[in-house]
C-alpha positions as CSV (number, residue, x, y, z in Angstrom):
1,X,24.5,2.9,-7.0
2,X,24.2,5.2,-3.7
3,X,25.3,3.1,-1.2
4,X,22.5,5.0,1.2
5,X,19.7,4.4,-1.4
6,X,20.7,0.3,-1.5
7,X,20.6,0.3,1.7
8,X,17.6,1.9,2.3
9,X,15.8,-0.4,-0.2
10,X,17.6,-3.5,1.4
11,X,16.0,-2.4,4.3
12,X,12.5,-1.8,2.9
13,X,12.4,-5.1,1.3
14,X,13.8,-7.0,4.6
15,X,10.5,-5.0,5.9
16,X,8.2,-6.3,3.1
17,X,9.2,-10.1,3.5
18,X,9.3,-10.2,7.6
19,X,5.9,-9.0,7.4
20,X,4.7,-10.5,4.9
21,X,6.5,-14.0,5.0
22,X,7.0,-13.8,1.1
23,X,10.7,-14.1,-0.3
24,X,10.9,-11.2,-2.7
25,X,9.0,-8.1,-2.6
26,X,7.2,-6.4,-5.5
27,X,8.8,-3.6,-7.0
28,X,6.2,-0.8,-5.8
29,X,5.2,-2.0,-2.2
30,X,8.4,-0.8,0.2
31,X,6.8,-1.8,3.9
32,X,4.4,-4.4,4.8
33,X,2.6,-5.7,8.4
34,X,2.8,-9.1,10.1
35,X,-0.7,-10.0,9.7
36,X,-2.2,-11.4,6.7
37,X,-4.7,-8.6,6.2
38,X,-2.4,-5.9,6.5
39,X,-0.8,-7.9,3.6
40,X,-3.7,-7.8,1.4
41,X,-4.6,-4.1,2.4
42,X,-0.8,-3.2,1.7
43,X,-1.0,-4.6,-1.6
44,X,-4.6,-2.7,-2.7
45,X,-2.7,0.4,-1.2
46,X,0.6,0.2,-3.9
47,X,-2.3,-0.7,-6.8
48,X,-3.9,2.3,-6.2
49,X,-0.8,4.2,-5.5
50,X,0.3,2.9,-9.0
51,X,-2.7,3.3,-10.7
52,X,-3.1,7.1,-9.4
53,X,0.9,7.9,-10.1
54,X,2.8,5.2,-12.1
55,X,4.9,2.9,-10.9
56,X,8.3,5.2,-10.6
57,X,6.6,8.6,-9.4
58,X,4.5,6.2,-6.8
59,X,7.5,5.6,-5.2
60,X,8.7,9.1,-5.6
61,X,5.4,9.8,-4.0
62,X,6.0,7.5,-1.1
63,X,9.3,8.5,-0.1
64,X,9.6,12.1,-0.6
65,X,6.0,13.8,-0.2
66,X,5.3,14.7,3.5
67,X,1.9,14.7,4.7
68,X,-0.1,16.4,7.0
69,X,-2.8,14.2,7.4
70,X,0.2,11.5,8.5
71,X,1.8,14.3,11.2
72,X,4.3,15.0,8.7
73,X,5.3,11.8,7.8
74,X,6.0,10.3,4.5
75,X,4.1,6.9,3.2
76,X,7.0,5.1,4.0
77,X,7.2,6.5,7.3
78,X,3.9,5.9,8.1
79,X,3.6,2.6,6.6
80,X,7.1,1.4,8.5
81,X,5.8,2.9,11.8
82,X,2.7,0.3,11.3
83,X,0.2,2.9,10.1
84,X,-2.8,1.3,8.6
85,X,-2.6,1.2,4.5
86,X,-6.5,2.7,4.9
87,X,-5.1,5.5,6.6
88,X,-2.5,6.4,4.6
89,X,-4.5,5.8,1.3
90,X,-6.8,8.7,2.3
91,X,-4.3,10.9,3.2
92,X,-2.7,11.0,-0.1
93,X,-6.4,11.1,-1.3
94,X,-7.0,14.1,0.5
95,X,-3.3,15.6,-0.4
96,X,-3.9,14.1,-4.3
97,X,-6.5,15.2,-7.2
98,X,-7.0,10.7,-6.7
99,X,-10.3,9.7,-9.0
100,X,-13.3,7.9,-7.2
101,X,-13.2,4.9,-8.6
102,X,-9.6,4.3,-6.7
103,X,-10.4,6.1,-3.7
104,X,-11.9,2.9,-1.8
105,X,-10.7,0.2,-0.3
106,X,-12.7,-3.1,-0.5
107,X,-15.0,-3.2,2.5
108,X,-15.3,0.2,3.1
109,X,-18.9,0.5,2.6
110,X,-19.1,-2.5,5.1
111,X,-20.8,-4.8,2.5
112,X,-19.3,-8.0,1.7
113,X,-19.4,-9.7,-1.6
114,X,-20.7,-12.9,-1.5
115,X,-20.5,-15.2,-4.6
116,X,-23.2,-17.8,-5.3
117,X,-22.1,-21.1,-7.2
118,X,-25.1,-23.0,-8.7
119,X,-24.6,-26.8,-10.6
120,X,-26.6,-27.9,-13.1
121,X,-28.7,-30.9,-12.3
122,X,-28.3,-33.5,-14.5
């Protein structure tokens, strides 16, 4: 193995369990933020980027591509430097053919879901 690329990855994944405060990172999310949210968004962002690309050209996706619509950054780049997962997820919209049905995050639309639990009376 490239000792550059494992070392890169070691990095990533140091990246993913400081911020995250889990002890092994998934295989497709390479950067993650301290707060819990970030966490959560992180982990919608590398479904969708999955979902859109496949697991191996997602993170061909994330480290390669540059993007305008990150100031020529890459995902990882932007991600690492503490952009927010929204952000990037509608750059590589905007960059990417990416279907409707994936292009949101939940909350967008500023409605919350609220479930309703009802018991039987007996």
């Amino acid at each position: 193995m490239d000792t550059a690329f494992h070392s890169s990855q070691e990095k990533i994944n140091n990246t993913w369990q400081n911020g995250c405060g889990i002890t092994s990172a998934p295989a497709a999310s390479p950067a993650g933020r301290a707060d819990s949210l970030g966490c959560v968004q992180l982990t919608v962002f590398w479904e969708r980027m999955t979902a859109q690309f496949g697991a191996a050209y997602a993170q061909s996706v994330a480290k390669d591509y540059v993007f305008a619509g990150l100031g020529g950054r890459t995902v990882e780049q932007a991600l690492a430097d503490g952009e927010d997962a929204k952000v990037v997820w509608r750059a590589v919209c905007e960059t990417f053919d990416v279907p409707e049905r994936l292009r949101l995050f939940p909350g967008d639309l500023g409605v919350s879901v609220a479930v309703e639990y009802t018991f039987p009376l007996r």
